[in-house]
HTML snippet that shows the backbone in 3Dmol.js (N, CA, C, O; Angstrom):
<script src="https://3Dmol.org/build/3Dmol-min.js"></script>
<div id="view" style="width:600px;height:400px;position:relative"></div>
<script>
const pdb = `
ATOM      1  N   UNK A   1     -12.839   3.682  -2.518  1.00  0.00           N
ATOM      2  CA  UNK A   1     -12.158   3.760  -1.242  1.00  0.00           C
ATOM      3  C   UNK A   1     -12.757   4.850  -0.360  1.00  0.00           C
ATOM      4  O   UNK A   1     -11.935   5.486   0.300  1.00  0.00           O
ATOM      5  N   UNK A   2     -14.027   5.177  -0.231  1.00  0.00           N
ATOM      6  CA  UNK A   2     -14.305   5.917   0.178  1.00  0.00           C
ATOM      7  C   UNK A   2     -14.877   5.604   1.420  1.00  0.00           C
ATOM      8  O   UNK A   2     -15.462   4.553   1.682  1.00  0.00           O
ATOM      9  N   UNK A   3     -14.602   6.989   2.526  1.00  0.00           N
ATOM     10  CA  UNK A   3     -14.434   6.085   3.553  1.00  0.00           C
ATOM     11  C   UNK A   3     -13.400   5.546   4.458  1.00  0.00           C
ATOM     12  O   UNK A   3     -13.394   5.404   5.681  1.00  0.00           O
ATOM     13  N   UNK A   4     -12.635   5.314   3.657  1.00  0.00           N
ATOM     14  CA  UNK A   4     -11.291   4.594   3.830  1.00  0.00           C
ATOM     15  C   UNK A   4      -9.818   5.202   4.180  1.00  0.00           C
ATOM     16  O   UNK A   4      -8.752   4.593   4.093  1.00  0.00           O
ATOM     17  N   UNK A   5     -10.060   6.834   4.684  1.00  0.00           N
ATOM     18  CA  UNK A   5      -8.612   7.293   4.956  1.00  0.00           C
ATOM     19  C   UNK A   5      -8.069   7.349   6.041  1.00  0.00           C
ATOM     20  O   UNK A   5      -6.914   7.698   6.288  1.00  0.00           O
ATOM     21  N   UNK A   6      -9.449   6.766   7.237  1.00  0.00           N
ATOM     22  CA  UNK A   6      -7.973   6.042   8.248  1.00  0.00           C
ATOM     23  C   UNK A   6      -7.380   4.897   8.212  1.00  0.00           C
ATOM     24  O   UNK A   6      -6.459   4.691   9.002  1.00  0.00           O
ATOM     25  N   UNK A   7      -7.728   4.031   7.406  1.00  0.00           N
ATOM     26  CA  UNK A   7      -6.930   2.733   7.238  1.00  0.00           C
ATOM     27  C   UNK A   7      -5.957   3.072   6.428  1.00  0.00           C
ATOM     28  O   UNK A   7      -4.836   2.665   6.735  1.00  0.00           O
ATOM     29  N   UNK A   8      -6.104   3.872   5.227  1.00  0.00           N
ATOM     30  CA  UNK A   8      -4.956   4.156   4.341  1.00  0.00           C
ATOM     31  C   UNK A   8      -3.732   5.054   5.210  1.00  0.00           C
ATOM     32  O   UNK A   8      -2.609   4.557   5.294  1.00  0.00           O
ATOM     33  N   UNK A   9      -3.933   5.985   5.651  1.00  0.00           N
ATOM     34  CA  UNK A   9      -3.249   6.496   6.823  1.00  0.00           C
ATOM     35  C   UNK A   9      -2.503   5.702   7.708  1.00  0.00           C
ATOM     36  O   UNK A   9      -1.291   5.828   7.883  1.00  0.00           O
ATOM     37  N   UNK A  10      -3.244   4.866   8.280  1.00  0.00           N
ATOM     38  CA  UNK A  10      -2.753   3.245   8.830  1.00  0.00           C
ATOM     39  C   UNK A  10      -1.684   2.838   8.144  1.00  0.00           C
ATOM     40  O   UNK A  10      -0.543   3.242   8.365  1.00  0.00           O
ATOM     41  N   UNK A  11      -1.956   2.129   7.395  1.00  0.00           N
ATOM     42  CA  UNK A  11      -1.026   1.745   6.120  1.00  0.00           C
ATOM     43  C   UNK A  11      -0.067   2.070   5.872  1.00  0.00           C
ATOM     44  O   UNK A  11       0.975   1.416   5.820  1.00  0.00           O
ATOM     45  N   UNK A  12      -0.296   3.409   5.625  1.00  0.00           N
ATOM     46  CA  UNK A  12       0.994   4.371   5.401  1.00  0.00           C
ATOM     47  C   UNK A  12       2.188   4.406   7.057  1.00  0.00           C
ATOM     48  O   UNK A  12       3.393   4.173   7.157  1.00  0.00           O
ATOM     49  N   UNK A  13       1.462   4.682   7.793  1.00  0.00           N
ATOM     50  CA  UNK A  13       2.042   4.759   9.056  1.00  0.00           C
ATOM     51  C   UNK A  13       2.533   3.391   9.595  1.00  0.00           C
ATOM     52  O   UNK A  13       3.634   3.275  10.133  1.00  0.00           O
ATOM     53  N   UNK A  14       1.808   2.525   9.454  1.00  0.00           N
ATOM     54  CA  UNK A  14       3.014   1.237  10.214  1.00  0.00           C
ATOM     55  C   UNK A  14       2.139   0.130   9.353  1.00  0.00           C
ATOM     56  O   UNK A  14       0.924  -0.038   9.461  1.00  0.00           O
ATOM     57  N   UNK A  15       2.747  -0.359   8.753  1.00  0.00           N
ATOM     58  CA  UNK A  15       2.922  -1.340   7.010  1.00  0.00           C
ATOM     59  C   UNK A  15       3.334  -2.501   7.886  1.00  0.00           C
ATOM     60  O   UNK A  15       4.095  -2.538   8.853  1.00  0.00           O
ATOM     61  N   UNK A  16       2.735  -3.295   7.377  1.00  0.00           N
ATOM     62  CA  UNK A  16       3.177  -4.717   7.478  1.00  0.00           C
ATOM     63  C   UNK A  16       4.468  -5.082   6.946  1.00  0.00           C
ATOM     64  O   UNK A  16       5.429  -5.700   7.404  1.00  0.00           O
ATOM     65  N   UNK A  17       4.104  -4.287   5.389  1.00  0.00           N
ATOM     66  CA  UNK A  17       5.142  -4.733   4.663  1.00  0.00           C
ATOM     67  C   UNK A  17       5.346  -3.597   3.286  1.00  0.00           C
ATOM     68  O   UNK A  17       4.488  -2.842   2.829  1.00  0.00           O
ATOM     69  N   UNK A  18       6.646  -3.762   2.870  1.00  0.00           N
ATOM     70  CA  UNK A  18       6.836  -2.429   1.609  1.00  0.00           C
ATOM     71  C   UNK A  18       7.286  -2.955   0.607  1.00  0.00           C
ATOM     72  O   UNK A  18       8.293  -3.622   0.847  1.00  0.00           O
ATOM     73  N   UNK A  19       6.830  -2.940  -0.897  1.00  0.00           N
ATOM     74  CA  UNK A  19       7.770  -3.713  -1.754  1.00  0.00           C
ATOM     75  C   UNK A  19       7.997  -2.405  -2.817  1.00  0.00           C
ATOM     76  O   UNK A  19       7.127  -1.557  -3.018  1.00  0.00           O
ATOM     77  N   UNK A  20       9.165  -2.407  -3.375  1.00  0.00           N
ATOM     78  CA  UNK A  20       9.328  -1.663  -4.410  1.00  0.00           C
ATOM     79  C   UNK A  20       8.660  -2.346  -5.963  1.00  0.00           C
ATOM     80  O   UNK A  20       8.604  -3.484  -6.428  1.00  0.00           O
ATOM     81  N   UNK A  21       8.449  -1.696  -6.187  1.00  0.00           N
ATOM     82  CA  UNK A  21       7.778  -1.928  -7.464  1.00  0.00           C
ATOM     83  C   UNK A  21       8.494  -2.789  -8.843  1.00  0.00           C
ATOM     84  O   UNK A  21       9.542  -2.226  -9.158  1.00  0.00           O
ATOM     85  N   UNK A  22       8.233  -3.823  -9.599  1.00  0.00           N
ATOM     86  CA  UNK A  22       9.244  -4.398 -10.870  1.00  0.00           C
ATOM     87  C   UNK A  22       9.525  -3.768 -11.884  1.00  0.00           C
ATOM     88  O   UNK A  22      10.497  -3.949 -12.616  1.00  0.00           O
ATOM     89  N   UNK A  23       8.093  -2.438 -12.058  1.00  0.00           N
ATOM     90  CA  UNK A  23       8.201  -1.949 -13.131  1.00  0.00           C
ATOM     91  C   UNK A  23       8.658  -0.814 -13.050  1.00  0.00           C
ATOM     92  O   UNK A  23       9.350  -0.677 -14.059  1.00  0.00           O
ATOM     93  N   UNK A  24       8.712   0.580 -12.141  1.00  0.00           N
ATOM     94  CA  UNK A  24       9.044   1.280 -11.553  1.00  0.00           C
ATOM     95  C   UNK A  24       9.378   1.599 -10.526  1.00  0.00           C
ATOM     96  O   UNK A  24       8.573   1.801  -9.617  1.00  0.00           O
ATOM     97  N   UNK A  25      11.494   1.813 -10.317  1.00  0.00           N
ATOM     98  CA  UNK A  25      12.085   1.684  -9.094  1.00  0.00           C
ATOM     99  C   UNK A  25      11.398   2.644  -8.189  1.00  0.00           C
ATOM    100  O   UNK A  25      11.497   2.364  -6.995  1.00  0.00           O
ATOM    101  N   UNK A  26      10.678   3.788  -8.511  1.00  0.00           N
ATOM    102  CA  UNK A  26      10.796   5.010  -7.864  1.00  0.00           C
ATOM    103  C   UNK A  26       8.808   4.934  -6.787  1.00  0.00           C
ATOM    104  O   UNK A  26       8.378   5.765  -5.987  1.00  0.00           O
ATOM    105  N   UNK A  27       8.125   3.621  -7.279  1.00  0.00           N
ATOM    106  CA  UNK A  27       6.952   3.433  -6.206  1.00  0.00           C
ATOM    107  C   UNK A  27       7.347   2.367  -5.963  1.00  0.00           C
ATOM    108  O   UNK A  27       8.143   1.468  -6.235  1.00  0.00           O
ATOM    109  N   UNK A  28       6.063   2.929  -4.984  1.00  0.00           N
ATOM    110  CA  UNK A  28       6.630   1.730  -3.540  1.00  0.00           C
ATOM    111  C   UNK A  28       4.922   1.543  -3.326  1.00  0.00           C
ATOM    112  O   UNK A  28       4.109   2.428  -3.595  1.00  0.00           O
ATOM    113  N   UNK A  29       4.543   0.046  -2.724  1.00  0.00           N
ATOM    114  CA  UNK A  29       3.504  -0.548  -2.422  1.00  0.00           C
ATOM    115  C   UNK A  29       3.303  -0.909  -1.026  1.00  0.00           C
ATOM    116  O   UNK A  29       3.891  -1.851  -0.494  1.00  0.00           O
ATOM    117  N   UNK A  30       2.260   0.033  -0.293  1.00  0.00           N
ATOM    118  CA  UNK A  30       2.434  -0.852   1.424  1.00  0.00           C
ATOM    119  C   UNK A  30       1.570  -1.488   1.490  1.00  0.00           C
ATOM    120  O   UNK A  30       0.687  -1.314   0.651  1.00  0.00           O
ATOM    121  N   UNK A  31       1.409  -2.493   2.477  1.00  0.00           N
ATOM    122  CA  UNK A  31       0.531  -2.972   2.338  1.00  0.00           C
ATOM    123  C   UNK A  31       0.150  -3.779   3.947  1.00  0.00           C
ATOM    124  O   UNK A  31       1.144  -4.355   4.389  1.00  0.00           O
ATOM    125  N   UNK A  32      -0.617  -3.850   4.499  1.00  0.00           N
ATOM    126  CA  UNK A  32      -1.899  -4.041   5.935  1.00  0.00           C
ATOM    127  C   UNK A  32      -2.733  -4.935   5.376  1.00  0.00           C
ATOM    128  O   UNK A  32      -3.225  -5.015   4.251  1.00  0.00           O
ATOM    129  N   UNK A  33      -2.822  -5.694   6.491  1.00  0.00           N
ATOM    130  CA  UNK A  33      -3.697  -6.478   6.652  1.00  0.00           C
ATOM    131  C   UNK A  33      -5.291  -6.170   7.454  1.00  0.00           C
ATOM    132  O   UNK A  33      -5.217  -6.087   8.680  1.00  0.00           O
ATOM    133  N   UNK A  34      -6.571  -6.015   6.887  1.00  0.00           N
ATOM    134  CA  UNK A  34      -7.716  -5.493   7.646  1.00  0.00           C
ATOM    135  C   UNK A  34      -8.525  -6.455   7.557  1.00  0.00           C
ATOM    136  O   UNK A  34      -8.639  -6.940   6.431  1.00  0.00           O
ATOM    137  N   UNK A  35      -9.518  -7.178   8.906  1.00  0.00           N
ATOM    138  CA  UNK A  35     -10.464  -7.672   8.809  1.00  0.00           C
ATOM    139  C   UNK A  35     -11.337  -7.060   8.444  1.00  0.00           C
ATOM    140  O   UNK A  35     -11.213  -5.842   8.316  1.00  0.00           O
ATOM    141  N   UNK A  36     -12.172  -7.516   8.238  1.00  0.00           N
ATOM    142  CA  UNK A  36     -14.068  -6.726   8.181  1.00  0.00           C
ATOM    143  C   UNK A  36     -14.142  -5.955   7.382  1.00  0.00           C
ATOM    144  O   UNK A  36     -14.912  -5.048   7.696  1.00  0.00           O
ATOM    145  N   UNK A  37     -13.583  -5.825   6.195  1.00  0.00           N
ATOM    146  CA  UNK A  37     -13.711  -4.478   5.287  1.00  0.00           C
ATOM    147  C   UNK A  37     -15.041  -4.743   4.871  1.00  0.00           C
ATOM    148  O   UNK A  37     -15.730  -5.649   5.340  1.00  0.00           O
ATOM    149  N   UNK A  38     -15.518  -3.685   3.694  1.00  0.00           N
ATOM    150  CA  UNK A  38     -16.496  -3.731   3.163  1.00  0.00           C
ATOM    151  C   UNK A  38     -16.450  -5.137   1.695  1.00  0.00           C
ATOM    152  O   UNK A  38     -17.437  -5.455   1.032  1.00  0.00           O
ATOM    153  N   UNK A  39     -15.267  -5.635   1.562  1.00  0.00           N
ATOM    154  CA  UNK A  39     -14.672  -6.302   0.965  1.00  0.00           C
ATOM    155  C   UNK A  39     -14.467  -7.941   1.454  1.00  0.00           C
ATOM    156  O   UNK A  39     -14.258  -8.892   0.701  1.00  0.00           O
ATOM    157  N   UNK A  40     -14.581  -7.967   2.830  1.00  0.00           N
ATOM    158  CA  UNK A  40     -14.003  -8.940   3.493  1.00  0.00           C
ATOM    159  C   UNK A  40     -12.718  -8.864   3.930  1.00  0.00           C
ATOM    160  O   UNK A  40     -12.130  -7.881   3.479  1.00  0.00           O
ATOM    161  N   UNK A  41     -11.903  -9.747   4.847  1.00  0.00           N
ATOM    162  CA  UNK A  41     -10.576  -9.724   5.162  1.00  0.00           C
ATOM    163  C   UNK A  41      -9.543  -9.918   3.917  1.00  0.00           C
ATOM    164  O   UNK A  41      -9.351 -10.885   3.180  1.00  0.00           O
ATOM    165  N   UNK A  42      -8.877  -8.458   3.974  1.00  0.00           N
ATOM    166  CA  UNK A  42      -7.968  -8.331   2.628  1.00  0.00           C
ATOM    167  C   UNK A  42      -7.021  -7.144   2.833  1.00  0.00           C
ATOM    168  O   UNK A  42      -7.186  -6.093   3.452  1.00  0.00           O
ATOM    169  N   UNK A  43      -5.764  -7.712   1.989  1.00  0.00           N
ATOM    170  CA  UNK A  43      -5.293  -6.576   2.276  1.00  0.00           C
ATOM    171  C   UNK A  43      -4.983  -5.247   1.538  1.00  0.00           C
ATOM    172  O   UNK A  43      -4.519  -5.145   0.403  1.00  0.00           O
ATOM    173  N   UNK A  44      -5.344  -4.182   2.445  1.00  0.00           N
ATOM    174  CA  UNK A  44      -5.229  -2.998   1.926  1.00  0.00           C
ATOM    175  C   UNK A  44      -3.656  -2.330   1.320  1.00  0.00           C
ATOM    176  O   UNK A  44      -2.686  -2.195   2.066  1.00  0.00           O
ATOM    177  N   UNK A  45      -3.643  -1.914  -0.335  1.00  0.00           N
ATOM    178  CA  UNK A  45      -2.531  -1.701  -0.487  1.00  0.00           C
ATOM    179  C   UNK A  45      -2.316  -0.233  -1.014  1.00  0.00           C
ATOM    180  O   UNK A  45      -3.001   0.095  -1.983  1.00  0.00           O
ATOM    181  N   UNK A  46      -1.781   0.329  -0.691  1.00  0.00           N
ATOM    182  CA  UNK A  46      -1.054   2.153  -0.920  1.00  0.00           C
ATOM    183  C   UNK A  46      -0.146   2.395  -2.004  1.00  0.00           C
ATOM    184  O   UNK A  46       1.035   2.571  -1.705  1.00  0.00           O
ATOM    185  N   UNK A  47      -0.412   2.426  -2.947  1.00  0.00           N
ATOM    186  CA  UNK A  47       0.844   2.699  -3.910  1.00  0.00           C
ATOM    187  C   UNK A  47       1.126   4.192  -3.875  1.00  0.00           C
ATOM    188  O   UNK A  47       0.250   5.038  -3.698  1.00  0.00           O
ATOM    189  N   UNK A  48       2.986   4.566  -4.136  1.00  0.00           N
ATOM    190  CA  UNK A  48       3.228   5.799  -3.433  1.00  0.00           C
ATOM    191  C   UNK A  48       4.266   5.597  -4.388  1.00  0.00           C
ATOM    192  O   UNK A  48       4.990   4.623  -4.595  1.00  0.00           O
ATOM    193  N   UNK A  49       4.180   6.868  -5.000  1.00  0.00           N
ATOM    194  CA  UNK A  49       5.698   7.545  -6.007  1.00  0.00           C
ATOM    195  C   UNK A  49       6.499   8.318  -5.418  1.00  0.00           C
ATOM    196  O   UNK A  49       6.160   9.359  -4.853  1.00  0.00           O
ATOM    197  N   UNK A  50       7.636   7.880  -5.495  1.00  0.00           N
ATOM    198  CA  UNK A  50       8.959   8.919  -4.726  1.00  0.00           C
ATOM    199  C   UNK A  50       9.428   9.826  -5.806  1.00  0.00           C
ATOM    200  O   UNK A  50      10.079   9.453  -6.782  1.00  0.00           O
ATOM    201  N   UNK A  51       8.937  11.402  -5.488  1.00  0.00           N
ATOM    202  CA  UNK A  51       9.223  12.850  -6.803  1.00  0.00           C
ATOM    203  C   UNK A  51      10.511  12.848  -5.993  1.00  0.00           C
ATOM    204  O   UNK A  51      11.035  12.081  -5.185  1.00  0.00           O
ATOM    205  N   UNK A  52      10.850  14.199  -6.625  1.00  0.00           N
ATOM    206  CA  UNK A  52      12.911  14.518  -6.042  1.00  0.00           C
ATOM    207  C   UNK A  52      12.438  14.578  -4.410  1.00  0.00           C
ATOM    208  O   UNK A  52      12.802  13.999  -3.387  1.00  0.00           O
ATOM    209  N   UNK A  53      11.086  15.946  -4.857  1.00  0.00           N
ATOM    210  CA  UNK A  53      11.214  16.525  -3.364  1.00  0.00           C
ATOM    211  C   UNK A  53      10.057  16.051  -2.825  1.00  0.00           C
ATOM    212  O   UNK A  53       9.612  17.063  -2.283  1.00  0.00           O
ATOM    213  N   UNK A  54       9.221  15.109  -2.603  1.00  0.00           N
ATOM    214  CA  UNK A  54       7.815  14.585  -2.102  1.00  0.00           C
ATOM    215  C   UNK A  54       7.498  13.665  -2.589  1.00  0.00           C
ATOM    216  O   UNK A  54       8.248  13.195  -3.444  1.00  0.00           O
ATOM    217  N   UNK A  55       6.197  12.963  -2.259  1.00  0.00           N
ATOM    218  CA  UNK A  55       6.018  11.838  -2.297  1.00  0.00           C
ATOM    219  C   UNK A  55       4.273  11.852  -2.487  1.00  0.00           C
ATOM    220  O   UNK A  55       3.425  12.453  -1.827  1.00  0.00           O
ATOM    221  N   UNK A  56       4.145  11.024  -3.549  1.00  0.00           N
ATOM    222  CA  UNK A  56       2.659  11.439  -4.559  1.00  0.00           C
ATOM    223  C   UNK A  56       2.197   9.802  -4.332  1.00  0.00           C
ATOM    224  O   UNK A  56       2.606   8.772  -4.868  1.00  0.00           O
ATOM    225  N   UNK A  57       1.149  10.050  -3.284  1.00  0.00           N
ATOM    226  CA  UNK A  57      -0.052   8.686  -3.188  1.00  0.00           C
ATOM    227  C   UNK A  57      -0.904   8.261  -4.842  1.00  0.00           C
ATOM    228  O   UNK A  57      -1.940   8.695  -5.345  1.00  0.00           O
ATOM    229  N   UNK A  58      -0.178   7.520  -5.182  1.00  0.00           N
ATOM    230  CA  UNK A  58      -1.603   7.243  -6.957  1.00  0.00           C
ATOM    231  C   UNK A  58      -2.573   6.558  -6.314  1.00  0.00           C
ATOM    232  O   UNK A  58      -3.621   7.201  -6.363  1.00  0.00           O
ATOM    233  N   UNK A  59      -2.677   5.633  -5.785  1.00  0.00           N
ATOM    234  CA  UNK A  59      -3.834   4.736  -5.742  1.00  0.00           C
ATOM    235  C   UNK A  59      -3.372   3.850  -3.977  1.00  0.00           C
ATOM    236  O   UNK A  59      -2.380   3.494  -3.341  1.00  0.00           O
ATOM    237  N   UNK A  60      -4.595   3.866  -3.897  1.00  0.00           N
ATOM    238  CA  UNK A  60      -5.255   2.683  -2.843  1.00  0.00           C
ATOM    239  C   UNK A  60      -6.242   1.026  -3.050  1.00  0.00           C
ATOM    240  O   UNK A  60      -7.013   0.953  -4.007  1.00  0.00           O
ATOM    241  N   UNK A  61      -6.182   0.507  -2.634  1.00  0.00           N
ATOM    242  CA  UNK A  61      -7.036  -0.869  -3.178  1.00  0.00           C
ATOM    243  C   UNK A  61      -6.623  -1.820  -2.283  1.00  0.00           C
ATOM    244  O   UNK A  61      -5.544  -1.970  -1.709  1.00  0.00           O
ATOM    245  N   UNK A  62      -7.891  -2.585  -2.244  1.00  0.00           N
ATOM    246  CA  UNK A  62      -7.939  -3.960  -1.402  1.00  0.00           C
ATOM    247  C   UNK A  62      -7.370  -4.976  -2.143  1.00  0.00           C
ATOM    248  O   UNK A  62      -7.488  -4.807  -3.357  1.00  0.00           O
ATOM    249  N   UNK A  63      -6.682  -6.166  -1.736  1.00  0.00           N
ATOM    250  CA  UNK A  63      -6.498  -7.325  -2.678  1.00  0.00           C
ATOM    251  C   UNK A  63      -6.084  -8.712  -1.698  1.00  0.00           C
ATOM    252  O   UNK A  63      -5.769  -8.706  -0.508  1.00  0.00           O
ATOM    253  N   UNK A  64      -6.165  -9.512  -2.337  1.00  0.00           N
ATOM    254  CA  UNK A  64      -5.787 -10.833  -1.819  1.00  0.00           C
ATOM    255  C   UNK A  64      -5.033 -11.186  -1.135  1.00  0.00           C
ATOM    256  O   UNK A  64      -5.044 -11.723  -0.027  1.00  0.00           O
ATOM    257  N   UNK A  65      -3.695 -10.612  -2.399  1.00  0.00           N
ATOM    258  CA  UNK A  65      -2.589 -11.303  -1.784  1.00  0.00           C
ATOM    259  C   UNK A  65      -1.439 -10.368  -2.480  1.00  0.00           C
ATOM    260  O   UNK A  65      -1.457 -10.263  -3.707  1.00  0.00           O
ATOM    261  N   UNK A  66      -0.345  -9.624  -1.644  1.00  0.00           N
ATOM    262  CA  UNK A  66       0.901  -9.162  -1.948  1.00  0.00           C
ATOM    263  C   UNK A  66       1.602  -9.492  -3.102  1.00  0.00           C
ATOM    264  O   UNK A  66       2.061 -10.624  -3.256  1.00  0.00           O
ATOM    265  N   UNK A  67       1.751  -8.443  -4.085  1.00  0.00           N
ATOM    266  CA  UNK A  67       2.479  -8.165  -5.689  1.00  0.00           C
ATOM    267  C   UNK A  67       4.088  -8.733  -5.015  1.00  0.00           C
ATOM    268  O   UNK A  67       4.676  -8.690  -3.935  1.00  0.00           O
ATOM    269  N   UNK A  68       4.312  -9.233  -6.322  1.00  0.00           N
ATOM    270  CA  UNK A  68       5.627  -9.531  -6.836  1.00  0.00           C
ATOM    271  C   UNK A  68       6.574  -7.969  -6.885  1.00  0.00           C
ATOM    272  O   UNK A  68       6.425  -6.952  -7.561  1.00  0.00           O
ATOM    273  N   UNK A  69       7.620  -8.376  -5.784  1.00  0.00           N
ATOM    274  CA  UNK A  69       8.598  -6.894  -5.804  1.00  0.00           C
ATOM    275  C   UNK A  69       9.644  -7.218  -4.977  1.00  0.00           C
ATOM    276  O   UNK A  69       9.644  -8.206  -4.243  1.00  0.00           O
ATOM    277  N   UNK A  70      10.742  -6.235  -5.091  1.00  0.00           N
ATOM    278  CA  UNK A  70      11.621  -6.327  -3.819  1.00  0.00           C
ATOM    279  C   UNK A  70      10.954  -5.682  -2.519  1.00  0.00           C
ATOM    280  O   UNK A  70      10.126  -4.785  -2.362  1.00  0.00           O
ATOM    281  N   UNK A  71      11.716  -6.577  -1.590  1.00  0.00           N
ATOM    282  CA  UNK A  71      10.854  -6.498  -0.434  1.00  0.00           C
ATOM    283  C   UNK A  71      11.781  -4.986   0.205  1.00  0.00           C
ATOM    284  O   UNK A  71      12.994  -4.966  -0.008  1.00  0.00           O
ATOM    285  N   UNK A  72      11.313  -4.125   0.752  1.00  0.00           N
ATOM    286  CA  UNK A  72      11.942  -2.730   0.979  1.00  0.00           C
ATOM    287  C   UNK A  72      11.757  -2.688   2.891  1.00  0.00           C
ATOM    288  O   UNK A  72      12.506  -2.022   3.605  1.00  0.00           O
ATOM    289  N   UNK A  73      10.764  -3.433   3.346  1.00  0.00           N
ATOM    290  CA  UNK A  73      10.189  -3.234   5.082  1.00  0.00           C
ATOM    291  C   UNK A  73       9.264  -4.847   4.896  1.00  0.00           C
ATOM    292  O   UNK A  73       8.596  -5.197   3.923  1.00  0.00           O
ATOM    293  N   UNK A  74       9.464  -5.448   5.915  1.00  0.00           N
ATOM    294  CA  UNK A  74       8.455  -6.521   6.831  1.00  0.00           C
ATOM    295  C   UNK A  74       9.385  -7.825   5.626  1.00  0.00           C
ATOM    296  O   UNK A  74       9.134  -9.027   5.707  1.00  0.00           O
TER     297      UNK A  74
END
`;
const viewer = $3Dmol.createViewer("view");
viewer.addModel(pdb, "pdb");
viewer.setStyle({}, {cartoon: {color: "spectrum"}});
viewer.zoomTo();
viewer.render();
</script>
């Protein structure tokens, strides 16, 4: 993902869409839609853990198509 922290920033900031996670209530997945990546048109997804007091980014990644979750935004 390198390269990649104004789209993730993006992402984070106005999401298409948010799903909570099946396996763990406490992340959350956003996820944007980007043409032209280095990937092709896909969408970029943010996974984000909710601590008591903050909020811990694990991972970023391109993918197809939107994970199975409750839908939380979009």
């Amino acid at each position: 993902m390198l390269g990649q922290e104004e789209s993730i920033v993006e992402c984070l900031s106005s999401p298409e869409q948010v799903r909570q996670s099946r396996t763990d209530g406490s992340v959350e997945l956003f996820y944007k839609y980007f043409y032209e990546t280095l990937v092709g048109d896909k969408y970029l997804c943010v996974v984000i853990k909710n601590g008591n007091d903050d909020l811990f980014l694990i991972t970023a990644y391109f993918t197809d198509k939107v994970k199975e979750g409750k839908v939380l935004y979009g």
